[in-house]
Gaussian input, Z-matrix of N, CA and C with variables (Angstrom, degrees):
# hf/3-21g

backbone

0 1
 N
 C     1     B1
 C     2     B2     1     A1
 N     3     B3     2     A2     1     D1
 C     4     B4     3     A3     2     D2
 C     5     B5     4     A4     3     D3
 N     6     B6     5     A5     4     D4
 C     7     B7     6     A6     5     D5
 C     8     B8     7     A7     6     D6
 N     9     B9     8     A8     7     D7
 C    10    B10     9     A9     8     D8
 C    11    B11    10    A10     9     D9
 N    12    B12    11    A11    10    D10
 C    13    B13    12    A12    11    D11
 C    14    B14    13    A13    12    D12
 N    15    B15    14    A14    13    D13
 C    16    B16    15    A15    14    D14
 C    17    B17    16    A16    15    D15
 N    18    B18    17    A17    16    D16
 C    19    B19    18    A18    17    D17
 C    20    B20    19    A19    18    D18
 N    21    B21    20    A20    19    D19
 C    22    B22    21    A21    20    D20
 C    23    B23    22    A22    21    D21
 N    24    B24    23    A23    22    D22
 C    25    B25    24    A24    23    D23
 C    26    B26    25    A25    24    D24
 N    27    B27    26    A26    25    D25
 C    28    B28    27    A27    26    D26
 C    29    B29    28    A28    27    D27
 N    30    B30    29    A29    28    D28
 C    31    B31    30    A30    29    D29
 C    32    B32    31    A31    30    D30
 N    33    B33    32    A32    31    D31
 C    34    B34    33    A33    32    D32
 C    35    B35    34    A34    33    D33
 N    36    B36    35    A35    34    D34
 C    37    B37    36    A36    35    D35
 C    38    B38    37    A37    36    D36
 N    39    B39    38    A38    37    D37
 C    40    B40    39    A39    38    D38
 C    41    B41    40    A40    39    D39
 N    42    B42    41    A41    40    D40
 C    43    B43    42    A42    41    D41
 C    44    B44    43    A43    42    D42
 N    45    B45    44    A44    43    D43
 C    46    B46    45    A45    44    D44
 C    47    B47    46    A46    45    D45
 N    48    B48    47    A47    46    D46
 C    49    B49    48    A48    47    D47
 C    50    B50    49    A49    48    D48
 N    51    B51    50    A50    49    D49
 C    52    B52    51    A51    50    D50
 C    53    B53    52    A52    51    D51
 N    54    B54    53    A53    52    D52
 C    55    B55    54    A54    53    D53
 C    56    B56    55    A55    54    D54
 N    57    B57    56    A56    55    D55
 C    58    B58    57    A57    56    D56
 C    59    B59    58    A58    57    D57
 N    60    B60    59    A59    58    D58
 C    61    B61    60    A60    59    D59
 C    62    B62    61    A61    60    D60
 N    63    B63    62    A62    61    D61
 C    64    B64    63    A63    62    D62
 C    65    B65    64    A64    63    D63
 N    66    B66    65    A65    64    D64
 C    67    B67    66    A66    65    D65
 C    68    B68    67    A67    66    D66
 N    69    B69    68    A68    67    D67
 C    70    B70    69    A69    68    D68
 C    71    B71    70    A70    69    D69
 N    72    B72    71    A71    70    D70
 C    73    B73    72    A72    71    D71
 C    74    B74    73    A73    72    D72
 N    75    B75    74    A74    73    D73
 C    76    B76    75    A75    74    D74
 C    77    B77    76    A76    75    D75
 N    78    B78    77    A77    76    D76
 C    79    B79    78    A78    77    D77
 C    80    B80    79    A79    78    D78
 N    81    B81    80    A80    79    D79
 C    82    B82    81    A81    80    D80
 C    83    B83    82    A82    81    D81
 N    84    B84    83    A83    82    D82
 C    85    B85    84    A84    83    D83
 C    86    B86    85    A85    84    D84
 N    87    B87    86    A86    85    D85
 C    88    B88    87    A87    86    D86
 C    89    B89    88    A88    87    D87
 N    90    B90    89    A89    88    D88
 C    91    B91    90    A90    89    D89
 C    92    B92    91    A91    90    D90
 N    93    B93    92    A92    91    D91
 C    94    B94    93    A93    92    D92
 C    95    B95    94    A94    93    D93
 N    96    B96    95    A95    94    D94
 C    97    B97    96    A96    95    D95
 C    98    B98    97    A97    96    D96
 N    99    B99    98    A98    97    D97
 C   100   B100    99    A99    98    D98
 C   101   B101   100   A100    99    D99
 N   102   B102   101   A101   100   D100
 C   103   B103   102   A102   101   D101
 C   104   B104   103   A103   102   D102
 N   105   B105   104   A104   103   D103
 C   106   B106   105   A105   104   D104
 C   107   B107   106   A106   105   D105
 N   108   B108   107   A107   106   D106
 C   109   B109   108   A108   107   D107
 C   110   B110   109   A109   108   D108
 N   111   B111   110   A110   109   D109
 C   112   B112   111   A111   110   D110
 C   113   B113   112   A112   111   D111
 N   114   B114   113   A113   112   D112
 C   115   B115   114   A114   113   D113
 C   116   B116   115   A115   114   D114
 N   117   B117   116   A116   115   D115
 C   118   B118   117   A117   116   D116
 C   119   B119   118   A118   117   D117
 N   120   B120   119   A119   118   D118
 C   121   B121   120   A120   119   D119
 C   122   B122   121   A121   120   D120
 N   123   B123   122   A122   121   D121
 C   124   B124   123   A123   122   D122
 C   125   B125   124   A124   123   D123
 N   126   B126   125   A125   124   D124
 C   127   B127   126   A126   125   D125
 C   128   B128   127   A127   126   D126
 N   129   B129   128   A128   127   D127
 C   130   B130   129   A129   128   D128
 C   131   B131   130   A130   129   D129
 N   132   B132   131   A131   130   D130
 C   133   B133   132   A132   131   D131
 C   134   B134   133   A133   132   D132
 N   135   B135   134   A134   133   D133
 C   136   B136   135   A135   134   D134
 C   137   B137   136   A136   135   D135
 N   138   B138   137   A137   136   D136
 C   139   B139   138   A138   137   D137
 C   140   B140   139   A139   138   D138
 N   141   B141   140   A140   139   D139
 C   142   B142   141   A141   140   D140
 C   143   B143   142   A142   141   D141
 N   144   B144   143   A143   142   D142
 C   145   B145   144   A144   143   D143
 C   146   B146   145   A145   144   D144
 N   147   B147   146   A146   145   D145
 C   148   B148   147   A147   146   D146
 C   149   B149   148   A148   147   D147
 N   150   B150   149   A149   148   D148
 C   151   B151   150   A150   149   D149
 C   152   B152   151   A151   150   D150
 N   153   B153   152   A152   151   D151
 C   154   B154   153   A153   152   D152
 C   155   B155   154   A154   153   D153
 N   156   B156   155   A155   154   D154
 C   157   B157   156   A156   155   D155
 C   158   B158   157   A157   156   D156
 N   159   B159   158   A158   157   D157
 C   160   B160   159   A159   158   D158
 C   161   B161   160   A160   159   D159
 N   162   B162   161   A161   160   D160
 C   163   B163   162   A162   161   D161
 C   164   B164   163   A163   162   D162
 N   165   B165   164   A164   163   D163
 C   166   B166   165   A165   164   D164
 C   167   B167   166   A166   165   D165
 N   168   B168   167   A167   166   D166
 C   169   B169   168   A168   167   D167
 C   170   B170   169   A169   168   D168
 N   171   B171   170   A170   169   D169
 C   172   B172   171   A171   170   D170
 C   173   B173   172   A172   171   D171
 N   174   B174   173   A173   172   D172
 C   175   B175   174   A174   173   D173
 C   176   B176   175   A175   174   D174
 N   177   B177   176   A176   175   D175
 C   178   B178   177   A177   176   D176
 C   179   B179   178   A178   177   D177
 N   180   B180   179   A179   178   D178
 C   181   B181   180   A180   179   D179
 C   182   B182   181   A181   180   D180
 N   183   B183   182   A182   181   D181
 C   184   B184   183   A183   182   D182
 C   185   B185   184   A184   183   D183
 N   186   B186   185   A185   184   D184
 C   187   B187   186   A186   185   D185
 C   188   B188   187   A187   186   D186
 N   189   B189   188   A188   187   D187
 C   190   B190   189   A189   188   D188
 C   191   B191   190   A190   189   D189
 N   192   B192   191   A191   190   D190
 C   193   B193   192   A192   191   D191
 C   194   B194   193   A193   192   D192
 N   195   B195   194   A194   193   D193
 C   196   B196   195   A195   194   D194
 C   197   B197   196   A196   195   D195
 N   198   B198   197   A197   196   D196
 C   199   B199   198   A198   197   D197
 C   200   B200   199   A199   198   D198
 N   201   B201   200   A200   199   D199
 C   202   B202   201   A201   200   D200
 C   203   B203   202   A202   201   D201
 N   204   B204   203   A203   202   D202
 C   205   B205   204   A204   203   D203
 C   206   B206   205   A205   204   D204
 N   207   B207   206   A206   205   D205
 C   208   B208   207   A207   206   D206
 C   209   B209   208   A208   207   D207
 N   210   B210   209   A209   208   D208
 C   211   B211   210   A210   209   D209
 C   212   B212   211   A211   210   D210
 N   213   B213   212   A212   211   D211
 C   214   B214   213   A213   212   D212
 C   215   B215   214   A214   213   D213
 N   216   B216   215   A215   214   D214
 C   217   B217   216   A216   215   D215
 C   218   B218   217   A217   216   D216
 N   219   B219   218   A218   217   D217
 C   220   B220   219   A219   218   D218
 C   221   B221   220   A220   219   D219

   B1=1.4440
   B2=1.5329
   B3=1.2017
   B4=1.6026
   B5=1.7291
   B6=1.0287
   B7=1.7584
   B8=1.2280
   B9=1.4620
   B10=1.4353
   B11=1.6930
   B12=0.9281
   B13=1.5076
   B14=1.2988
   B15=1.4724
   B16=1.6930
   B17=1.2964
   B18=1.1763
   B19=1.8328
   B20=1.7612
   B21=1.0665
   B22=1.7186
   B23=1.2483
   B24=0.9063
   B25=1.7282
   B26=1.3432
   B27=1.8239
   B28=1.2578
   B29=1.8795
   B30=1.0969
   B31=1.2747
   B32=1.4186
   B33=1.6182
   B34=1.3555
   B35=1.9446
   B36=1.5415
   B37=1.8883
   B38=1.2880
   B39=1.3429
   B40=1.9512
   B41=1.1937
   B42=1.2478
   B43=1.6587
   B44=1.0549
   B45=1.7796
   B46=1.4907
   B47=1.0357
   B48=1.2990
   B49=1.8684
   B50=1.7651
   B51=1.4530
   B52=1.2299
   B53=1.6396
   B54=1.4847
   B55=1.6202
   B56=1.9974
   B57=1.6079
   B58=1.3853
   B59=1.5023
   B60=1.7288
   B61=1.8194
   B62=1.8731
   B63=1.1610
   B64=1.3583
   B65=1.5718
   B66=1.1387
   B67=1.3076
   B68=1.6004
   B69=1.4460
   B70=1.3373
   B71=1.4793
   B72=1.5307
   B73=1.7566
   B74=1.5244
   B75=1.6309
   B76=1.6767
   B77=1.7199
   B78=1.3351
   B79=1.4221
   B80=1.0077
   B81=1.6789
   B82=1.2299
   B83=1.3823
   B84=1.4559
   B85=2.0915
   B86=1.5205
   B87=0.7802
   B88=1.4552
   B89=1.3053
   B90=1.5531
   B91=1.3008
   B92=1.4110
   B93=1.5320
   B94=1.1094
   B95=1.7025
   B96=1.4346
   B97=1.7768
   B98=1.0443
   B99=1.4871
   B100=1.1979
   B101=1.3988
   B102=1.0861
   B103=1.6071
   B104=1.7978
   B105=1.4251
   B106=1.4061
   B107=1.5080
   B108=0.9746
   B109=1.9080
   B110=1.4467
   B111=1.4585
   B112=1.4859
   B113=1.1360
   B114=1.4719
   B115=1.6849
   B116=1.7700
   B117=0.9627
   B118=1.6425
   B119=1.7225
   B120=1.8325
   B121=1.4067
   B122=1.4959
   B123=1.1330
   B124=1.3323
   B125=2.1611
   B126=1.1485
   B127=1.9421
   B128=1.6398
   B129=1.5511
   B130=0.9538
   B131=1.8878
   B132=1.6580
   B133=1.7442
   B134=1.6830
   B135=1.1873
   B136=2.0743
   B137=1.0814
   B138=1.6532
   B139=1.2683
   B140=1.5584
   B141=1.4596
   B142=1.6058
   B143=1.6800
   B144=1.4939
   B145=1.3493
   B146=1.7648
   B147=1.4451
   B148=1.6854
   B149=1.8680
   B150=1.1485
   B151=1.4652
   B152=1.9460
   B153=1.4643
   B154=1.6616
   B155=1.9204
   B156=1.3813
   B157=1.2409
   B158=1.6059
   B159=1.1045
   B160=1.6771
   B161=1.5765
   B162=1.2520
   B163=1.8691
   B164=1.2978
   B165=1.6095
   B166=1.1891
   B167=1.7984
   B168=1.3374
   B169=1.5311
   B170=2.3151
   B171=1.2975
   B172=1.7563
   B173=1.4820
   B174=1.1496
   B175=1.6027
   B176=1.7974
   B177=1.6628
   B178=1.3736
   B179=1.6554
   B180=1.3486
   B181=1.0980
   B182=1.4601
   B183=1.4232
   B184=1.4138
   B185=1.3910
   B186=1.0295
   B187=1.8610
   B188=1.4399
   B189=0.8971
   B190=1.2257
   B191=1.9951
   B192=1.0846
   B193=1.7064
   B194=1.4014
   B195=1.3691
   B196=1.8975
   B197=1.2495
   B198=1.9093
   B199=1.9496
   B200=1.1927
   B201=0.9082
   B202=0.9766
   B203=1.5498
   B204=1.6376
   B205=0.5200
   B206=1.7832
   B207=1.5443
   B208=1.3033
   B209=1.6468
   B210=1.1347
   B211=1.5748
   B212=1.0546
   B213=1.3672
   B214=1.8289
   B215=1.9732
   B216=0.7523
   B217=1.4637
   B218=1.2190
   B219=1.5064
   B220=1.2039
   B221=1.3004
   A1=108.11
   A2=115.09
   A3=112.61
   A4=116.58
   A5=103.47
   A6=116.08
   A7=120.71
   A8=114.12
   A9=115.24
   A10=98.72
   A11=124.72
   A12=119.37
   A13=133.32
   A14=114.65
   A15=113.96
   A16=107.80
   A17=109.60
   A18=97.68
   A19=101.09
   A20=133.89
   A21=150.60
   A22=84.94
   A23=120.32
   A24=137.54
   A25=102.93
   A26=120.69
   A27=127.62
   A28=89.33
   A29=117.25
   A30=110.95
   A31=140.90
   A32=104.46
   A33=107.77
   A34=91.14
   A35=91.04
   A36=83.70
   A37=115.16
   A38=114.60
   A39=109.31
   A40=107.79
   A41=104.46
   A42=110.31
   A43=93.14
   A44=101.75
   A45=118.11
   A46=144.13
   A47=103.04
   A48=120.96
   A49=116.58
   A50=118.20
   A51=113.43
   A52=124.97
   A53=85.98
   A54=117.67
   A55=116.97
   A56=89.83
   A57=89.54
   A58=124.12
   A59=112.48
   A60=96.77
   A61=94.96
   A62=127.09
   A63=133.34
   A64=108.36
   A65=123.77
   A66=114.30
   A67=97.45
   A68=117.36
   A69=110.45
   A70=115.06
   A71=98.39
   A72=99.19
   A73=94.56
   A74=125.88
   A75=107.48
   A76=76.60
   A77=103.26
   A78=130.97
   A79=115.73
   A80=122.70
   A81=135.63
   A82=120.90
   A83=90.83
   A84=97.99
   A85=107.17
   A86=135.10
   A87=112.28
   A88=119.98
   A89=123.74
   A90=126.54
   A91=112.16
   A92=122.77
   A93=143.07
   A94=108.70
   A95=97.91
   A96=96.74
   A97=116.94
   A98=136.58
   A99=141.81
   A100=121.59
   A101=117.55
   A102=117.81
   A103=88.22
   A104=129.59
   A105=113.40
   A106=118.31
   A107=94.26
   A108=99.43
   A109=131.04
   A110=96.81
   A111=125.64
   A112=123.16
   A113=106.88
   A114=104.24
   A115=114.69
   A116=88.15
   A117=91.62
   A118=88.90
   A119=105.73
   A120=118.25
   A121=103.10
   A122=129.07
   A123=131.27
   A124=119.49
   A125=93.31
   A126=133.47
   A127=79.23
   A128=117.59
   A129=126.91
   A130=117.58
   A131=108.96
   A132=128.67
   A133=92.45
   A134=93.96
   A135=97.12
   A136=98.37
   A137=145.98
   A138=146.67
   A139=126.06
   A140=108.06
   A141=115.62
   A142=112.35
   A143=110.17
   A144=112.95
   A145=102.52
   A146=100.06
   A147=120.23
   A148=99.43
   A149=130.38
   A150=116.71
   A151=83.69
   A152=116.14
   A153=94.52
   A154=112.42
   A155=107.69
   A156=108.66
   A157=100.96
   A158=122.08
   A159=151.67
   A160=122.09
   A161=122.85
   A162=111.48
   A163=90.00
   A164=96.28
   A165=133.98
   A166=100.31
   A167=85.64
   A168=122.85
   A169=93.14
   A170=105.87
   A171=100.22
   A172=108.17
   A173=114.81
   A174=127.34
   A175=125.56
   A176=116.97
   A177=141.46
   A178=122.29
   A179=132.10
   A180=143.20
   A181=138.75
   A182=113.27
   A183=110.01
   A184=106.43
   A185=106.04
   A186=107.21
   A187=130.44
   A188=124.17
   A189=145.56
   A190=99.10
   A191=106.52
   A192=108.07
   A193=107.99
   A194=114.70
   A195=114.81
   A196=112.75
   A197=113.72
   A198=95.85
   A199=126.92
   A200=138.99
   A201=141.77
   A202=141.47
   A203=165.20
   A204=153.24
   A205=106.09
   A206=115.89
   A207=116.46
   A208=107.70
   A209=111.58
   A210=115.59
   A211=127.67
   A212=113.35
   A213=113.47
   A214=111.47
   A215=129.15
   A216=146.91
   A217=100.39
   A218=141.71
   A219=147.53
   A220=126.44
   D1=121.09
   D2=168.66
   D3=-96.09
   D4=172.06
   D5=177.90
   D6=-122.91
   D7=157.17
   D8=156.79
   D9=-114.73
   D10=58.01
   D11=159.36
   D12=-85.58
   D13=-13.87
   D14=161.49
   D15=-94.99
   D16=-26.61
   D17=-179.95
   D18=-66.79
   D19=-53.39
   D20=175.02
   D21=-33.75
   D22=-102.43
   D23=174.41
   D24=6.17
   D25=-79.06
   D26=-144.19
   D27=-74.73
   D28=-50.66
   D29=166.54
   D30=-38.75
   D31=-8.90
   D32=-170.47
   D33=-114.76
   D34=-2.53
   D35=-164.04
   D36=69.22
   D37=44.58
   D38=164.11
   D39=-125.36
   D40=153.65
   D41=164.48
   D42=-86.03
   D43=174.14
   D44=161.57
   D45=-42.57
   D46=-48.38
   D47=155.64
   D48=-49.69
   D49=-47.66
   D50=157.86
   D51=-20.42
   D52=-85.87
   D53=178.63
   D54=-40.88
   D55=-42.94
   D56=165.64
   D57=-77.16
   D58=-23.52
   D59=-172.13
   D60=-72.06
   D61=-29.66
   D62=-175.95
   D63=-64.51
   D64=-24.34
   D65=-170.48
   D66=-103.15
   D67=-45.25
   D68=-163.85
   D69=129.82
   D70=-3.50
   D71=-145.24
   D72=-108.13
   D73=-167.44
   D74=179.57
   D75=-110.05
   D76=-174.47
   D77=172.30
   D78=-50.95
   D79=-51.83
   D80=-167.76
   D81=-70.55
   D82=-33.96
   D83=159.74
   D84=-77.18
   D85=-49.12
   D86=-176.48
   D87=-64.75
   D88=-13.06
   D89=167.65
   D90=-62.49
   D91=-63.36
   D92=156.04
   D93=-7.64
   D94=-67.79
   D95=-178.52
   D96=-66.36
   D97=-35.34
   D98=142.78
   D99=-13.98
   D100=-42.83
   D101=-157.64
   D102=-118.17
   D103=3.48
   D104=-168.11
   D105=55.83
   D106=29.86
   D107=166.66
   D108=-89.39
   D109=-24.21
   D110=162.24
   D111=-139.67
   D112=134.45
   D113=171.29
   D114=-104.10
   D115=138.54
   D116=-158.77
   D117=-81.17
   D118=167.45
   D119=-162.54
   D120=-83.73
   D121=147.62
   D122=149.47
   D123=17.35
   D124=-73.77
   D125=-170.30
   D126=-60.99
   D127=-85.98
   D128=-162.48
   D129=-42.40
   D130=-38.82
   D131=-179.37
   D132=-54.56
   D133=-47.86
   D134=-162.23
   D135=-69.64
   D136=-64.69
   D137=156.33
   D138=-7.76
   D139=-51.59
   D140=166.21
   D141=-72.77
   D142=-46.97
   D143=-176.26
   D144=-46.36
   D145=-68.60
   D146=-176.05
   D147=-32.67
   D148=-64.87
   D149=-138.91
   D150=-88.78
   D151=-27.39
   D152=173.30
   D153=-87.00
   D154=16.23
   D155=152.98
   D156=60.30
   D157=39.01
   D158=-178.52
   D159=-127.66
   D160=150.13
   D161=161.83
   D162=-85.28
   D163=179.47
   D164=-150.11
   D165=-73.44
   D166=-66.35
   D167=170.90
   D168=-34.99
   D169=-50.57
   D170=176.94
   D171=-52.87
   D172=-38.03
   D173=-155.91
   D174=-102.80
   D175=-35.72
   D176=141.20
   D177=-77.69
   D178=148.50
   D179=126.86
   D180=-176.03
   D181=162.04
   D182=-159.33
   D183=-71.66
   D184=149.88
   D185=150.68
   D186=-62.85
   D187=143.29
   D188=160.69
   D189=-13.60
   D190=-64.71
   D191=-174.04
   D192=-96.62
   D193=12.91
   D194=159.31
   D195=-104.91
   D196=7.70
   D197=163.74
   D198=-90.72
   D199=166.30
   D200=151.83
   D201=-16.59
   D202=73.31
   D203=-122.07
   D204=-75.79
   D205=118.61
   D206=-175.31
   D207=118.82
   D208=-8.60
   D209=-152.05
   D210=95.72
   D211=177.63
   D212=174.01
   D213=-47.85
   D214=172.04
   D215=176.26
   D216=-96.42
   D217=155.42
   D218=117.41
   D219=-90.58

Protein backbone atom coordinates (compact mmCIF):
# COMPACT_ATOMS: atom_id res chain seq x y z
CA UNK A 1 0.00 0.00 0.00
CA UNK A 2 1.49 3.39 -0.73
CA UNK A 3 0.59 6.96 0.65
CA UNK A 4 0.29 10.40 0.07
CA UNK A 5 0.99 11.44 3.60
CA UNK A 6 4.07 13.63 3.13
CA UNK A 7 2.86 15.22 0.18
CA UNK A 8 -0.71 16.07 2.48
CA UNK A 9 1.49 17.08 5.13
CA UNK A 10 3.89 19.41 3.19
CA UNK A 11 0.80 21.01 1.84
CA UNK A 12 -0.67 21.69 5.01
CA UNK A 13 2.87 23.04 6.35
CA UNK A 14 3.35 20.41 9.20
CA UNK A 15 5.97 18.52 10.33
CA UNK A 16 5.66 15.18 11.52
CA UNK A 17 5.23 16.01 14.97
CA UNK A 18 2.33 18.22 13.81
CA UNK A 19 0.57 15.47 12.01
CA UNK A 20 1.18 13.23 14.92
CA UNK A 21 -0.27 15.58 17.90
CA UNK A 22 -3.52 15.59 15.45
CA UNK A 23 -3.72 12.06 14.96
CA UNK A 24 -2.71 10.75 18.32
CA UNK A 25 0.15 8.91 16.96
CA UNK A 26 4.13 9.60 17.92
CA UNK A 27 6.38 10.96 15.14
CA UNK A 28 7.98 7.87 14.55
CA UNK A 29 4.74 6.34 13.19
CA UNK A 30 4.07 8.81 10.93
CA UNK A 31 7.53 8.49 9.60
CA UNK A 32 6.96 4.89 9.17
CA UNK A 33 3.84 5.66 6.91
CA UNK A 34 5.78 7.88 5.08
CA UNK A 35 8.22 5.48 3.94
CA UNK A 36 5.43 2.48 3.65
CA UNK A 37 6.90 0.69 6.46
CA UNK A 38 3.69 0.56 8.11
CA UNK A 39 0.32 0.51 7.18
CA UNK A 40 -1.67 2.03 9.61
CA UNK A 41 -5.14 0.22 10.89
CA UNK A 42 -8.41 0.96 9.52
CA UNK A 43 -9.33 3.78 12.79
CA UNK A 44 -5.98 5.11 12.35
CA UNK A 45 -6.53 5.58 7.80
CA UNK A 46 -9.82 7.64 8.80
CA UNK A 47 -7.97 9.72 11.43
CA UNK A 48 -5.28 10.83 8.79
CA UNK A 49 -7.93 11.06 6.03
CA UNK A 50 -10.25 13.26 8.62
CA UNK A 51 -7.66 16.02 9.79
CA UNK A 52 -6.39 16.45 5.82
CA UNK A 53 -10.09 16.81 5.25
CA UNK A 54 -9.80 14.09 2.26
CA UNK A 55 -11.14 10.22 1.86
CA UNK A 56 -9.17 7.65 2.56
CA UNK A 57 -9.06 6.42 -0.90
CA UNK A 58 -7.24 10.55 -1.46
CA UNK A 59 -4.62 9.54 1.04
CA UNK A 60 -4.04 5.35 0.69
CA UNK A 61 -3.69 3.24 -2.39
CA UNK A 62 -2.79 0.07 -3.87
CA UNK A 63 -0.62 -0.43 -6.70
CA UNK A 64 -1.32 -1.53 -9.72
CA UNK A 65 0.09 -5.30 -8.72
CA UNK A 66 -1.66 -5.19 -5.09
CA UNK A 67 -5.31 -5.59 -6.72
CA UNK A 68 -6.90 -8.01 -7.00
CA UNK A 69 -6.92 -10.08 -10.00
CA UNK A 70 -10.19 -8.98 -12.05
CA UNK A 71 -10.48 -5.69 -10.26
CA UNK A 72 -11.69 -4.64 -6.99
CA UNK A 73 -14.09 -7.40 -5.43
CA UNK A 74 -17.53 -6.63 -4.41
Amino acid sequence: MKNRVKELRARFDWTQEDLAKRTGITRQTVGMIEKSDYSPSTLLALKIARVFKVSVEDVFYLEAHEEPEGGIME
